[in-house]
N, C-alpha and C positions, 0 to 999 in steps of 0.2 A: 843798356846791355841786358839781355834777356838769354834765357832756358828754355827750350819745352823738351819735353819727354813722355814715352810712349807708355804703355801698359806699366804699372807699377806693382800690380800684385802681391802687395804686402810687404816688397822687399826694399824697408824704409833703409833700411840699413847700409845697404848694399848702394841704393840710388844717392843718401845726402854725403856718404863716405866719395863717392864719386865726384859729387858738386864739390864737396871740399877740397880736393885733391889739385878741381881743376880752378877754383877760386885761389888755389896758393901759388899757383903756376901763373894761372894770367888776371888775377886782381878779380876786382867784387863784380860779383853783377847785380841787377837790379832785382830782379824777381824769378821763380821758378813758375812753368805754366804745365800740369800736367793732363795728358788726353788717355783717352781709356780708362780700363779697371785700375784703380787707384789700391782698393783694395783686394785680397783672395781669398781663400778659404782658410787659408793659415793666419789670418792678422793680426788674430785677438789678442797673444800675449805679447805680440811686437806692440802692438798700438797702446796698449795702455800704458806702456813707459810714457810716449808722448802727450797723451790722451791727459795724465798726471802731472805731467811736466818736469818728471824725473830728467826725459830726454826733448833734446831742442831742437831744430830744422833748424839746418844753418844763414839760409833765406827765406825771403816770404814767397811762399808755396801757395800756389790755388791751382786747386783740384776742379773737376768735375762730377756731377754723379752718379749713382748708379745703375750698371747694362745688365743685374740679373737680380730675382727676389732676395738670392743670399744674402748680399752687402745694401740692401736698402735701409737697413736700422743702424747703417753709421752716421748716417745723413739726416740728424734728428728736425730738420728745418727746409720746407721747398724752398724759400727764399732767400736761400742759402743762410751760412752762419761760419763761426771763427769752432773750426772743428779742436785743435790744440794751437799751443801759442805758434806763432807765425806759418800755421797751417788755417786755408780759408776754404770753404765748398762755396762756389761762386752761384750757384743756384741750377735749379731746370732750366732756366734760358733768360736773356736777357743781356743788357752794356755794362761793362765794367770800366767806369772812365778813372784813368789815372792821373794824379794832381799834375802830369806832366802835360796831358791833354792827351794822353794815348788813349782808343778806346778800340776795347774788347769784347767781341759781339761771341756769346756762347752759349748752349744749346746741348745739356745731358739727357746720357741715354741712349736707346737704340729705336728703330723704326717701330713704329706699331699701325696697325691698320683699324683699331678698334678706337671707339669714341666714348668716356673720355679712356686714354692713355692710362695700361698700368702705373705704378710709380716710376718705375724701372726704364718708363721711353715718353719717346714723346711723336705727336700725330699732328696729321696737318693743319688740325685748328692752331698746335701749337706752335708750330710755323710759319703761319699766315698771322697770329697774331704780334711773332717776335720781327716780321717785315715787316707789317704793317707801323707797328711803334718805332721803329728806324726811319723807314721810308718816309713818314708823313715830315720828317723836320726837315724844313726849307734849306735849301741848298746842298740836298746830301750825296758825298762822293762818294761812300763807301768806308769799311772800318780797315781799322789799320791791321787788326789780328779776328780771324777765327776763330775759335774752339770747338771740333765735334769729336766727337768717339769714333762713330765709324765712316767712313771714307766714303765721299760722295761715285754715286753712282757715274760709268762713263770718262773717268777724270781724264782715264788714260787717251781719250779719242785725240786725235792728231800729236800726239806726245812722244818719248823715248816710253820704250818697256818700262812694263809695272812686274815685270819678272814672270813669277808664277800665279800673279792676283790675275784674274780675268776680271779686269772692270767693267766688261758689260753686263757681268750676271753678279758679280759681288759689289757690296757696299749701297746707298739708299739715295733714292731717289728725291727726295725732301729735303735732303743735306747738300743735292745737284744742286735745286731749286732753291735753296739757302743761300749759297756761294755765289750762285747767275747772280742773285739781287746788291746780295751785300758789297760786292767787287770788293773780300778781302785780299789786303796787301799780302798777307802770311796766313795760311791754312791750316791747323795741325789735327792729324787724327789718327788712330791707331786701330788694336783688335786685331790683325791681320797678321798680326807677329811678325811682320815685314818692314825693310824700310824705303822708300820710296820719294826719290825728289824729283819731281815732274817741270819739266821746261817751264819759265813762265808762260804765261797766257796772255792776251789782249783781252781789255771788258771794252773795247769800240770796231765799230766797224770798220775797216779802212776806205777814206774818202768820201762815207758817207755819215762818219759821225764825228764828233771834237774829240782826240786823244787823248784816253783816261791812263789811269795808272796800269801797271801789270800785276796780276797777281801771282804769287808761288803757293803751291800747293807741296806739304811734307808728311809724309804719311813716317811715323815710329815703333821699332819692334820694340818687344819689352826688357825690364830693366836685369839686367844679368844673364841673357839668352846666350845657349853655349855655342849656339854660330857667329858670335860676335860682330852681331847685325846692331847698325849705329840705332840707339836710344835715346841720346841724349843730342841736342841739337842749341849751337850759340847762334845767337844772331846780334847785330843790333839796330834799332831801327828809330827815328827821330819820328811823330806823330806827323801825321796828314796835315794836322792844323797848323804846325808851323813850318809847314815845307814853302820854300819856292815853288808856284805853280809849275814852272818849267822844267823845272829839277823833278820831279812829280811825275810825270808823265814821259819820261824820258823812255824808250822803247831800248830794252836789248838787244843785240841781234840775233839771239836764239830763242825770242817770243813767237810763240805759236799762234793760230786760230783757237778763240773760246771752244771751249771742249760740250759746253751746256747748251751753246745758241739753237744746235738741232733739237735736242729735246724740249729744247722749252717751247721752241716755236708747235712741231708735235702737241704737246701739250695745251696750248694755247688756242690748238684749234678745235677741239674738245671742249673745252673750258667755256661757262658763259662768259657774253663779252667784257664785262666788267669785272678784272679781279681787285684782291685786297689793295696790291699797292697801287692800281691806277683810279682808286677813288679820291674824290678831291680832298683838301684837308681842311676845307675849309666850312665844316656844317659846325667849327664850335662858336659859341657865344660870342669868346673875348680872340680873336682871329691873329694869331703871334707871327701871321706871316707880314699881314701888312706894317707897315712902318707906321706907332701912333704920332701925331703932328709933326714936329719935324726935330724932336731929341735926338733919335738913333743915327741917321745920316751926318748928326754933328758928331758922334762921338766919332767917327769912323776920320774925319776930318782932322781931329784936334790928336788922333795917334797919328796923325801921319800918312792914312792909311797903306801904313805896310804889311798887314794881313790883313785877310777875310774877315769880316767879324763871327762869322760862323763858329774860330777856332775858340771862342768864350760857351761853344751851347751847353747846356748842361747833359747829361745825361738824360734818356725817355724811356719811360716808363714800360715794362714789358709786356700790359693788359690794361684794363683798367685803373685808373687812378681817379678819386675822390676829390686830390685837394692840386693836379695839377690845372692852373686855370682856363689855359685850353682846350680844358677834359670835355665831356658833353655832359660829364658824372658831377661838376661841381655843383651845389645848392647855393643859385646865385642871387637870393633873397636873401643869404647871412652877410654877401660881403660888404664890407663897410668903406675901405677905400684901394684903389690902386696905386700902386708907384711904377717905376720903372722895372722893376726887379722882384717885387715882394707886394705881397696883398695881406688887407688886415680884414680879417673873419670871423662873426660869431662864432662861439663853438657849439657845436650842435648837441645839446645836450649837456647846456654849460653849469656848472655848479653855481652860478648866481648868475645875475643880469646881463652884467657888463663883463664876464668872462669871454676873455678875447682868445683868436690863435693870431699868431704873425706867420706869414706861410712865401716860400719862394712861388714865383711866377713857374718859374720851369723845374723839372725835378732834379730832386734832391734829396739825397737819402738822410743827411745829419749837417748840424754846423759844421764837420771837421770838413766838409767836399764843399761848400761852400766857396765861389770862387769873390777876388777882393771888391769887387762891385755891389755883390749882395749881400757880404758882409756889413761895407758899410750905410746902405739901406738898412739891415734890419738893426744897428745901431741907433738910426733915426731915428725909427720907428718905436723903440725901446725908450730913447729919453722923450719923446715926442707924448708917451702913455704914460710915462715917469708924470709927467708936468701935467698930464690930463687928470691922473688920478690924484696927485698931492691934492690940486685944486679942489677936488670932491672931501678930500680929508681922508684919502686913501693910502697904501704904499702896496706894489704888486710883488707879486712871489712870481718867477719865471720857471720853467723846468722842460724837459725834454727827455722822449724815451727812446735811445736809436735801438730798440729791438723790437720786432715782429711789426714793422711800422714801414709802411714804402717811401712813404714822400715825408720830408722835413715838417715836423708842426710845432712850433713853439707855444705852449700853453703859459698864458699871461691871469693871472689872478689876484683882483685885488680885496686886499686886507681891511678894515679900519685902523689909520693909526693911533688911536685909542685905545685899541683893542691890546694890540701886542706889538712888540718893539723886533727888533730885523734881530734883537740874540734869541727871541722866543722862537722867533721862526726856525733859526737853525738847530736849536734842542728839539722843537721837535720834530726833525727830519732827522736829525742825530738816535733820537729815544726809539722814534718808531725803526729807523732800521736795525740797532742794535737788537731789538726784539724780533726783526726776523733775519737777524745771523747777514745781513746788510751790511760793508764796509761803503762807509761813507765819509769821503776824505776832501779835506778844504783844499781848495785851488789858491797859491799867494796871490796875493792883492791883484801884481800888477802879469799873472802870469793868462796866460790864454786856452780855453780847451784842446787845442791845436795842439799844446806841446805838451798833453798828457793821454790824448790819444789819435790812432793812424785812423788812418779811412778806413771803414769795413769794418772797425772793433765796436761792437756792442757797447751800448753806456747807456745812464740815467745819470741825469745832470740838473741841478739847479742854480738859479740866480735869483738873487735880490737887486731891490734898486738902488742898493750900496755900492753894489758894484760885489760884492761878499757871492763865493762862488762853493758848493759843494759837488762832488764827482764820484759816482760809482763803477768802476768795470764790472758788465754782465760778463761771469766766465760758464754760468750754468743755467738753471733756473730763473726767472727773474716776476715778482708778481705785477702783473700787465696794469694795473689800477693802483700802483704806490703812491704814483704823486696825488690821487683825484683823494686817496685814504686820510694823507699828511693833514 
């Protein structure tokens, strides 16, 4: 059960007093999704209640960023960041997959024509790169949710009125061209101070293509508008991945003709003949399309298969990625071995010889997103290094920093155990952070990172081959080389 809501403008108070109102009336939802200005010109002294943590959002809230130079310095992070406690800026653009398997395809800002993009928008590279990292992963039907700001150009072509918006000269043409691609299930976007719920759409042809989902498109006025134009929007919706195909593409009777098929096609004939997403995906090294021997077709077998295996993919990457193995970016002289799920890698600039990463196959922002297949690989891999290094007369420090970091890297480091004992290790990762105002707090024996932090919260985490586990929450600041210092 999900939220979204239109322009927010500062008026925290007035929007989570709302959510609360209607959370007591019809039970909890899942998460809030907010499109537009988040923030206004007035925010500063509302926001720093939350900003402190004096005051709380009653759910977890993700935002997008910002449509003007004003409100760009709230957004201290592109790659987004946990702005106050259960408040999150999801980033410039990119998937947000949720441990449900829902994913969230989003994209801050407004149109720009200029190369690169103020901070404030974003330009066609940046949407040709945010399709392109979608589009490439095998079997892709489309995200379940949208996120833009401003409301795709044209929406309203074959539709019921968009009222007083004239869609063919308001809203952006790249955001059309976003939507053609992605066939989101649910659209949301604002700025227009209007509300707008347009027929669904078909994303196939009729009789001449396989029948996909339909999509809705919901445009939001803002939060406390005195025309009492709806803001706030319930829905609820079960992920793509584990739908019944059937169920899935099942047509309305008040779905429309695609509102984008003339322009793109327009477009198209302009365009050289090869664009971003009809390139093949296949120029990387280690090639995730094909099936390696014959492992993968069994697991599909031994579930049953009663879903896709697709509905396991991970998350991909918004631009470049380093350490996803399908990248064309990996340094594939360091890797040492492959699994099904996880690759073991030099580290590039390793503090002694045999300093290892343990790294996912497909991306992955931190262990806590981590789905239970790859967890239990990099378990392997962990007592597998355990038993490599004793034998040298070794014992490894493990640690992890999920901040300013794209893709999952676990840094493995071993010790002599000569040298110092697994309580030395932990004083001093205890001493040095206490010296930089560092809480650093033990995890019990038998407990699991998972149940000290959510997906998308910031941390610095260590492990021994004890199994002995230490945990920091990043709420501010954090220095990017602590563990390489320890």
């Amino acid at each position: 059960r999900r939220l979204a809501c239109g322009d927010v403008e500062g008026r925290l108070e007035a929007l989570f007093g709302r959510v609360r109102a209607i959370q007591g009336k019809s039970g909890r939802f899942d998460m809030l999704l907010c499109v537009g200005n988040f923030f206004g010109s007035t925010s500063e002294t509302g926001w720093a209640e939350y900003r402190t943590g004096a005051k709380k959002a009653p759910i977890p809230t993700y935002v997008l960023g910002a449509n003007d130079q004003e409100t760009v310095s709230y957004f201290p992070e592109v790659s987004g960041c946990e702005l106050a406690e259960n408040i999150t800026y999801l980033g410039r653009r990119g998937l947000y997959s949720g441990t449900s398997g829902l994913q969230i395809a989003y994209l801050s800002g407004t149109e720009s024509q200029d190369e690169p993009a103020p901070a404030y928008s974003f330009s066609a590279k940046d949407v040709a790169e945010l399709k392109t990292s979608l589009l490439s992963s095998p079997n892709f039907k489309g995200v379940d949710i949208l996120l833009t700001s401003p409301w795709p150009r044209d929406v309203g072509t074959f539709a019921n009125s968009a009222g007083e918006i004239d869609t063919k000269k308001r809203g952006s043409k790249l955001v059309s061209d976003l939507a053609a691609s992605l066939k989101p299930r649910y659209h949301f976007a604002a700025l227009e101070k209007a509300y707008y719920e347009r027929l669904p759409y078909r994303n196939h042809t009729v009789l001449q293509e396989t029948p996909q989902h339909v999509s809705r498109f919901i445009a939001l006025a803002d939060v406390g508008n005195t025309s009492k134009k709806k803001y706030l929007y319930a829905f609820s919706i079960v992920p793509m991945s584990l739908m019944d195909p059937a169920e899935l593409v099942k047509q309305p009777q008040d779905v429309t003709e695609n509102p984008y098929r003339k322009s793109r096609k327009e477009a198209q004939k302009t365009k050289a003949p090869l664009c971003a997403e009809e390139e093949p995906a296949c120029q990387f090294f280690f090639d995730l399309n094909k099936h390696q021997g014959k492992k993968r077709p069994s697991d599909e077998k031994e579930r049953g298969n009663s879903q896709p295996k697709q509905a396991k993919k991970p998350p991909q990457p918004t631009g470049p990625c380093w350490f996803c193995l399908a990248s064309p970016e990996v340094e594939k002289h360091l890797v040492v071995s492959i699994g099904t799920h996880c690759y073991l890698a030099l580290a590039k600039g390793g503090l002694l010889p045999d300093h290892v990463l343990i790294l996912p196959i497909g991306h992955y922002q931190s262990v806590v997103d981590l789905s239970s297949e790859v967890v239990e690989e990099v378990t392997k891999y962990k007592s597998a290094l355990k038993e490599f290094f004793r034998s040298k007369g070794k014992r490894y420090v493990l640690f992890e920093r999920n901040y300013r970091s794209q893709h999952l890297q676990l840094q493995v480091i071993p010790v002599p155990l000569d040298h110092c004992t697994s309580e030395d290790i932990k004083e001093s990762f205890i001493a040095q952070a206490q010296e930089q105002q560092i809480e650093l707090l033990e995890i019990p024996e038998h407990s699991d990172i998972t149940q000290v932090a959510q997906p998308g919260t910031p941390y610095f985490y260590v492990e021994l081959d004890t199994g002995e586990k230490l945990f920091h929450r990043i709420r501010g600041r954090f220095p990017l080389h602590f563990g390489r210092s320890v």
